[in-house]
C-alpha positions as YAML, in Angstrom:
chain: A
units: angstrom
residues:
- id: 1
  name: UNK
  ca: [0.65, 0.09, 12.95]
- id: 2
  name: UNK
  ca: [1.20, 3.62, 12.70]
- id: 3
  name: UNK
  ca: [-0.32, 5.72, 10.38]
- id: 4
  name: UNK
  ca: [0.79, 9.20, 8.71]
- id: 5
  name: UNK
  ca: [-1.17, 10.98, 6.35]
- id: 6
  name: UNK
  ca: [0.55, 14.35, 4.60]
- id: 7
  name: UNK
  ca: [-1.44, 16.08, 2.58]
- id: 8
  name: UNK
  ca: [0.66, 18.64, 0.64]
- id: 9
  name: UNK
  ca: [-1.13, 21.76, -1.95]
- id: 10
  name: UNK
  ca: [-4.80, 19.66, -1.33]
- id: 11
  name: UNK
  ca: [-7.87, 19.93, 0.79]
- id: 12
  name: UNK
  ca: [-8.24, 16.22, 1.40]
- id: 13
  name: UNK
  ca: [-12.13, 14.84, 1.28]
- id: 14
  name: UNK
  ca: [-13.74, 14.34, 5.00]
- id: 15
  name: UNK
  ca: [-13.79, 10.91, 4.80]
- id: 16
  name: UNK
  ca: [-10.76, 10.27, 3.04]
- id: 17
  name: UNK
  ca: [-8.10, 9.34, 6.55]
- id: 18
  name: UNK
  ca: [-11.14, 7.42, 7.82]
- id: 19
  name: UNK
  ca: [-11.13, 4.91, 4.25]
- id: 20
  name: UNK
  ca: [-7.56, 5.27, 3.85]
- id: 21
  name: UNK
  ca: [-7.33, 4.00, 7.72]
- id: 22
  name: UNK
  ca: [-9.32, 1.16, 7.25]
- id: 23
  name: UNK
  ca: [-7.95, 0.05, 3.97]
- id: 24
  name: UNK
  ca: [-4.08, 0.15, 5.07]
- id: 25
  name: UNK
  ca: [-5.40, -2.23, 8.66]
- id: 26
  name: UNK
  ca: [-6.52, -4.92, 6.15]
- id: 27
  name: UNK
  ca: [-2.75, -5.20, 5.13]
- id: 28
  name: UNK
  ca: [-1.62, -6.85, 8.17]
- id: 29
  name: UNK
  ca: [-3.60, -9.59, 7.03]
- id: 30
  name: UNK
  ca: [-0.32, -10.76, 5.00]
- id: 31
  name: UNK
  ca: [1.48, -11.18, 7.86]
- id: 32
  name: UNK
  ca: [4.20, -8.89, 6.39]
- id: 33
  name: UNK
  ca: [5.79, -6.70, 9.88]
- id: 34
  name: UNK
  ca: [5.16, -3.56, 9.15]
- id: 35
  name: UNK
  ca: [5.71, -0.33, 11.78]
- id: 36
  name: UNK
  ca: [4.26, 2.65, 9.94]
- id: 37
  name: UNK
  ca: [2.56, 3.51, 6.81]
- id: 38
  name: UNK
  ca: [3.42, 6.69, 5.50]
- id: 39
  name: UNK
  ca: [0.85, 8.49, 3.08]
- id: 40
  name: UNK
  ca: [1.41, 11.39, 0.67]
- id: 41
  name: UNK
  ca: [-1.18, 13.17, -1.15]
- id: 42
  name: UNK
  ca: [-0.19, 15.98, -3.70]
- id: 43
  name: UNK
  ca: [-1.94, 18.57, -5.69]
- id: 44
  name: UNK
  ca: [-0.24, 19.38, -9.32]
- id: 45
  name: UNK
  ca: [-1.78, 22.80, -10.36]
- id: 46
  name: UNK
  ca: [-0.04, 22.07, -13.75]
- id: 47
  name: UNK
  ca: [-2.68, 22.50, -16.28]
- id: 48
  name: UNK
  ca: [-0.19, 20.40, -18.79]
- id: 49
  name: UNK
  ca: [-1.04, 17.19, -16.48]
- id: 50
  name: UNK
  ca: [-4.70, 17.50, -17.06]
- id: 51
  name: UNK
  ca: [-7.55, 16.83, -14.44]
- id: 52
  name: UNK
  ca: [-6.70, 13.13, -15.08]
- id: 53
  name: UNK
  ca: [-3.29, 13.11, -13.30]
- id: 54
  name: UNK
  ca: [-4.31, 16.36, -11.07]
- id: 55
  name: UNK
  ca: [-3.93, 14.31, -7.77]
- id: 56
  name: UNK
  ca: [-0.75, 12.15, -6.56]
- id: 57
  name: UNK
  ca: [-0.78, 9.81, -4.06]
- id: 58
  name: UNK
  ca: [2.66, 7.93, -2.80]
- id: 59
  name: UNK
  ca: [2.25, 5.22, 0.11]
- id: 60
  name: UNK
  ca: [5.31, 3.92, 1.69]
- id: 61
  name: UNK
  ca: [5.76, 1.27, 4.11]
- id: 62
  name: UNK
  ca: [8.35, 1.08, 6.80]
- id: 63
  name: UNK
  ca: [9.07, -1.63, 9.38]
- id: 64
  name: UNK
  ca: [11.31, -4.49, 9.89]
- id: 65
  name: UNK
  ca: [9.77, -6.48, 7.04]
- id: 66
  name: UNK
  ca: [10.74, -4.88, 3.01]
- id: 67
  name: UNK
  ca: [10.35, -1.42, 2.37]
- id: 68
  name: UNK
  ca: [7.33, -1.09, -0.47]
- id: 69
  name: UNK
  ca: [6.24, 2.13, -2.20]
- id: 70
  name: UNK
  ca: [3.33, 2.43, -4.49]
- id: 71
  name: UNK
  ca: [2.26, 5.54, -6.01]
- id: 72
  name: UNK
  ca: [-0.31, 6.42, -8.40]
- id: 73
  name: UNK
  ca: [-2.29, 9.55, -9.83]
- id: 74
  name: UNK
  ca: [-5.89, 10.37, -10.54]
- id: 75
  name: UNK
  ca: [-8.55, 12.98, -10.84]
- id: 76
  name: UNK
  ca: [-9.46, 13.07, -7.28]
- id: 77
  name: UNK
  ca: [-7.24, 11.56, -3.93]
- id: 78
  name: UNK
  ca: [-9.53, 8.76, -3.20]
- id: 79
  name: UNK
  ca: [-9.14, 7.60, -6.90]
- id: 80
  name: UNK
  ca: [-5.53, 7.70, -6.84]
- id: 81
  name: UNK
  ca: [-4.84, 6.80, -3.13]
- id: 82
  name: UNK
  ca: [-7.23, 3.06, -4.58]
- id: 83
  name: UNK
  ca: [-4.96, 2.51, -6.97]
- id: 84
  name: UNK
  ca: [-1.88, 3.24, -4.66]
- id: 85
  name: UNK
  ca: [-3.47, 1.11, -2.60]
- id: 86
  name: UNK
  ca: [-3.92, -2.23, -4.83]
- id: 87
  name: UNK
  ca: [-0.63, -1.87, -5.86]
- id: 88
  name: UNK
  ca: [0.97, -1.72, -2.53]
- id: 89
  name: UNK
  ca: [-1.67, -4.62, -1.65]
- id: 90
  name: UNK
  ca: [-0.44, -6.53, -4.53]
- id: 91
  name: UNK
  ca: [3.47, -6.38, -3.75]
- id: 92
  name: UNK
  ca: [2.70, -7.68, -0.63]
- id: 93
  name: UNK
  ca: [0.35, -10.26, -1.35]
- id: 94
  name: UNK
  ca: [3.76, -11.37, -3.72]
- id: 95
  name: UNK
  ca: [6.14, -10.96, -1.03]
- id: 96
  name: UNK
  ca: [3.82, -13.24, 1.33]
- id: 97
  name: UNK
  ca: [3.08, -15.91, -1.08]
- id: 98
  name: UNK
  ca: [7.46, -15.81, -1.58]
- id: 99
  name: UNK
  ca: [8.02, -16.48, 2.21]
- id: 100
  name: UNK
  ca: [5.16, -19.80, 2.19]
- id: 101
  name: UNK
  ca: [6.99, -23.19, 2.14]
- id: 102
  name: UNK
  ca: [5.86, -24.71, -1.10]
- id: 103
  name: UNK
  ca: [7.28, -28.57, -0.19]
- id: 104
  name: UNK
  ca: [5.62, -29.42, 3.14]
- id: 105
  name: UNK
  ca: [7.03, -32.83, 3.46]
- id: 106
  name: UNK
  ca: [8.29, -34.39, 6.52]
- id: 107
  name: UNK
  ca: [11.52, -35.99, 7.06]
- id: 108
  name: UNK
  ca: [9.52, -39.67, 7.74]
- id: 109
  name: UNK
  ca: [7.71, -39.20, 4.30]
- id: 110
  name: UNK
  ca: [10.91, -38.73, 2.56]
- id: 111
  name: UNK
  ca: [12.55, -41.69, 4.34]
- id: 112
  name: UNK
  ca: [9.47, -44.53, 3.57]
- id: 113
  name: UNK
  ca: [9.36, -43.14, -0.21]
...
């Protein structure tokens, strides 16, 4: 899985493509093909946001599997780019429990009952 991180107006924190890294690998777990993971951090020096919504963060999927976008906003990236990245966890965690077969039952079971 590829990985892009754009960081746009913002001095990102020294750890922050190391956790964001590690936290987007744990997604595969779902089983859900994905090619490349595109993040996008953005500063808004708009003092009518406040220092609550100062930071942006938009992560987009892209692969053969459905396209899924979360974004979120916070006072600081790592804040925002967690939140970003439970609610990208959770639409997949959705889209995998969709794709399970519920009714497991086997052609012989249905013929003795």
């Amino acid at each position: 899985m590829e990985i892009t991180i754009h960081a746009r107006g913002v001095n990102l924190a020294e750890d922050f493509s190391e956790i964001a890294r590690e936290r987007i690998e744990r997604l595969s777990r779902f089983h859900i093909p994905i090619e490349r993971v595109v993040v996008e951090v953005i500063h808004e020096n708009n003092p009518h946001h406040g220092k609550n919504a100062s930071h942006l963060v938009t992560i987009t999927s892209h692969g053969a599997g459905p396209l899924v976008r979360a974004q979120a906003s916070a006072f600081n990236d790592l804040a925002a780019f967690d939140e970003a990245a439970e609610a990208i966890e959770l639409q997949l965690r959705k889209k995998h429990e969709r794709s399970k077969q519920i009714n497991r039952d086997t052609l012989r079971k249905r013929k003795a009952i």
